[in-house]
C-alpha positions as CSV (number, residue, x, y, z in Angstrom):
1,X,47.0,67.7,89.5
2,X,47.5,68.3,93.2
3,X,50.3,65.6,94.0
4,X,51.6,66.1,97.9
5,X,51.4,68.4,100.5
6,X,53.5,69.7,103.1
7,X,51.9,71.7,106.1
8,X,51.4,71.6,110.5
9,X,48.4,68.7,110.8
10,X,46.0,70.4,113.1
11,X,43.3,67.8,113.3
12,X,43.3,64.1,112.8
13,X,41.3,61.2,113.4
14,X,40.3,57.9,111.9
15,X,39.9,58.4,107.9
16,X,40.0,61.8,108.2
17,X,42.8,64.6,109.2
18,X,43.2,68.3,108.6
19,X,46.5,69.7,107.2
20,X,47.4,73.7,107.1
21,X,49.5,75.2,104.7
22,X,50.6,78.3,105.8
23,X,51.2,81.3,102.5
24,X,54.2,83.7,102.4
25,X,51.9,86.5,103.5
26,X,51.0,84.6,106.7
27,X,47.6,83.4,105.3
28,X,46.7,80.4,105.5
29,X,44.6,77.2,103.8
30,X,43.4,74.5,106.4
31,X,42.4,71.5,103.6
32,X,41.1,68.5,104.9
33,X,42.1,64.8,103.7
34,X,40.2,62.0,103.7
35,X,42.6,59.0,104.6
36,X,43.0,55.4,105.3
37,X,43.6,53.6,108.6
38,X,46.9,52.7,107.5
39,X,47.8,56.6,107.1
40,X,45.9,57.6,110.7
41,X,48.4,55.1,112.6
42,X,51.4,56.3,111.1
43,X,50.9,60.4,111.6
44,X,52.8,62.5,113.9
45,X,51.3,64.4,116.3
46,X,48.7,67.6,116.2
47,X,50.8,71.0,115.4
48,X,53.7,69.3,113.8
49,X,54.8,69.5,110.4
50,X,53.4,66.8,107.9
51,X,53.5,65.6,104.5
52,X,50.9,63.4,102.7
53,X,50.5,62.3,99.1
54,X,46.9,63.6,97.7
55,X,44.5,62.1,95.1
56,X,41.9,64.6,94.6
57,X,38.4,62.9,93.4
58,X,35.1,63.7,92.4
59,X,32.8,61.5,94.3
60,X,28.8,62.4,94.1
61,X,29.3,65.9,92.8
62,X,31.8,66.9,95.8
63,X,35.4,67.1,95.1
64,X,37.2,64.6,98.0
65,X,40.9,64.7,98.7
66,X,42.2,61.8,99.7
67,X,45.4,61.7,101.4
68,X,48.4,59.0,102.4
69,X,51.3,58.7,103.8
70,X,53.4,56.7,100.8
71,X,53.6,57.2,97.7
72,X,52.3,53.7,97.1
73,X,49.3,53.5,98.6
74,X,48.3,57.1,96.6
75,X,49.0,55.0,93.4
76,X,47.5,51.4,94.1
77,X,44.1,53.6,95.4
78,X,44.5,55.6,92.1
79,X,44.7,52.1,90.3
80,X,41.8,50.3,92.5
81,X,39.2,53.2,91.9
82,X,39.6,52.8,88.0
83,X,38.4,49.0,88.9
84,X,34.2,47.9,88.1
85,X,32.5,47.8,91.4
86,X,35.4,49.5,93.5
87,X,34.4,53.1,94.4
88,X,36.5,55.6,96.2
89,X,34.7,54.8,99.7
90,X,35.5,50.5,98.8
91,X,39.2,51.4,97.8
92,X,40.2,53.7,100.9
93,X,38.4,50.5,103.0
94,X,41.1,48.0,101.3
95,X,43.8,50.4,102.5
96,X,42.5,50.7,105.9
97,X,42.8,46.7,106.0
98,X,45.8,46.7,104.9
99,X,49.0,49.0,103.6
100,X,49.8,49.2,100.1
101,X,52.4,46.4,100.5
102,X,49.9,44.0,102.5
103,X,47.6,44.1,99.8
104,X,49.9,43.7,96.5
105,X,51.4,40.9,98.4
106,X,47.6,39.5,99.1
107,X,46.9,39.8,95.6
108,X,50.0,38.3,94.2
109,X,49.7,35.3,96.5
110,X,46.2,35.1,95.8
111,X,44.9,35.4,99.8
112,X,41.1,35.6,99.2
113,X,40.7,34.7,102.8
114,X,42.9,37.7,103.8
115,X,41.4,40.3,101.0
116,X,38.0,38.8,101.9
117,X,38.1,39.7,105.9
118,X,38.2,43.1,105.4
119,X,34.8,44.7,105.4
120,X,32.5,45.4,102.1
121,X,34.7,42.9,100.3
122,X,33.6,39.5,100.3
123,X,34.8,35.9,98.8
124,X,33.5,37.2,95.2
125,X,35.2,40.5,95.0
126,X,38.4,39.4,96.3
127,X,38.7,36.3,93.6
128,X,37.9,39.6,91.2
129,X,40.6,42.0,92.7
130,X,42.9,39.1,92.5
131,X,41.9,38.2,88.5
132,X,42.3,41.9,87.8
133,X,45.2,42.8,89.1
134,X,47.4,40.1,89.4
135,X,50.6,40.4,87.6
136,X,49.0,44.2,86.1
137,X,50.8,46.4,88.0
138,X,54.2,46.6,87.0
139,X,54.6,50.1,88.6
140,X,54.4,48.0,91.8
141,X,57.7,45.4,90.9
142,X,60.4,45.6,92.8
143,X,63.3,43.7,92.8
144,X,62.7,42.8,96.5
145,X,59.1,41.8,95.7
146,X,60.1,39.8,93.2
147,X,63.0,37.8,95.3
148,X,60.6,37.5,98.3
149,X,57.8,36.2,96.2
150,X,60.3,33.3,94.8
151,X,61.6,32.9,98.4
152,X,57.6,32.2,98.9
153,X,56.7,30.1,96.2
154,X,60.2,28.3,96.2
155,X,59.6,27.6,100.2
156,X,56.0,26.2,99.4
157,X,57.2,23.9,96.5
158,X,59.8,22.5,99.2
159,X,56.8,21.7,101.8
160,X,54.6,20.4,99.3
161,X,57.7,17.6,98.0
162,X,57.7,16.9,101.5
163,X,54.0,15.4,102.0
164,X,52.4,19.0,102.9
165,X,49.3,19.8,101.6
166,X,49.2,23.2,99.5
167,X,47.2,25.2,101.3
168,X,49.0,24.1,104.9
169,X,52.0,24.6,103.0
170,X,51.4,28.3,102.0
171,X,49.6,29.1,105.2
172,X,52.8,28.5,107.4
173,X,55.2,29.7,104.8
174,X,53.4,33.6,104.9
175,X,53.3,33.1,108.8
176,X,57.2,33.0,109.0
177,X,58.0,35.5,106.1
178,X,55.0,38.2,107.7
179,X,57.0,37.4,111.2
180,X,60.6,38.2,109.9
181,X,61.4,39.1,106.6
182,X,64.9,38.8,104.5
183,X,65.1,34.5,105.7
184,X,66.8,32.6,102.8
185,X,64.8,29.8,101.4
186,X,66.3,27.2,103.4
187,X,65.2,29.0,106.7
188,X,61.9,29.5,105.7
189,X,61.7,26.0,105.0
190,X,63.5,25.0,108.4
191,X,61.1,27.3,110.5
192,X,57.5,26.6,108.7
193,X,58.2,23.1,109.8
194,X,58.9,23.7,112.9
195,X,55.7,25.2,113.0
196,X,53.9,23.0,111.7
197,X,55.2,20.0,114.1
């Protein structure tokens, strides 16, 4: 299966960009990707060199290939197609909302309100992205994850002893970590308060 490519992009724009790679013999094969948001805002310029991860797909009889800048995002939308009720089309919308790492984080710290704002999803799909695939990707677990998400829950626990209500609680503490990332607990703590006063 086709995994990456490597070639000059000679056409982009929102969710779609066109990438040439150029044969020995001087031929050539322009081949174009269909891509997320989060891929558009992070290409480099027309006529430089590029390099995007593909996931080729059948969709409706056509063969589609979908293309992104991280490895990650090529294998959460591998994961999130496979999903009841979550298409190509749905899947390359969820990573248009958000990066790879936006949305793993929305799902392990259960953010319906977050998963939900992004268009086609809705309250009832985002509770079901969440049930299925919560804690099921272990492809996805990092060590840093993993200490940022403790850092998370650990900050929220602290807020809550202290007469916050959960959801205020959780709200502030992902407003601090999304702002600056790498705080130790204690600082989270220290700055979601001062938020919140």
């Amino acid at each position: 299966m086709l995994y990456s490519i490597k070639g000059k992009l000679i056409a982009k724009k929102p969710f779609a960009c066109v990438i040439r790679l150029t044969m020995q013999d001087g031929s050539y094969l322009d081949l174009e990707l269909t891509i997320p948001l989060s891929t558009y805002e992070k290409l480099r310029g027309e006529g430089e060199e590029e390099k995007l991860f593909v996931f080729p797909a059948m969709v409706k009889g056509d063969l589609v290939f979908y293309g992104f800048k991280s490895e990650e995002d090529r294998l959460l939308f591998s994961r999130l197609i496979k999903l009841i009720g979550i298409g190509p089309s749905l899947a390359l919308r969820l990573l248009s909302g958000m990066n790879a790492e936006e949305l793993l984080a929305a799902i392990s710290g259960e953010d319906i309100r977050a998963l939900a704002s992004i268009k086609g999803v809705g309250k009832k799909r985002a509770e079901r992205l969440i049930f299925e695939l919560k804690g099921k990707l272990p492809e996805f677990e990092t060590e840093e994850r993993k200490e940022r998400e403790n850092v998370e829950k650990q900050a929220v626990d602290a807020l809550v002893a202290l007469g916050l209500k959960p959801k205020e609680a959780e709200a502030a503490v992902k407003k601090v970590i999304s702002a600056t990332s790498n705080l130790p607990v204690e600082e989270v703590i220290k700055q979601a308060l001062s938020q919140i006063k």
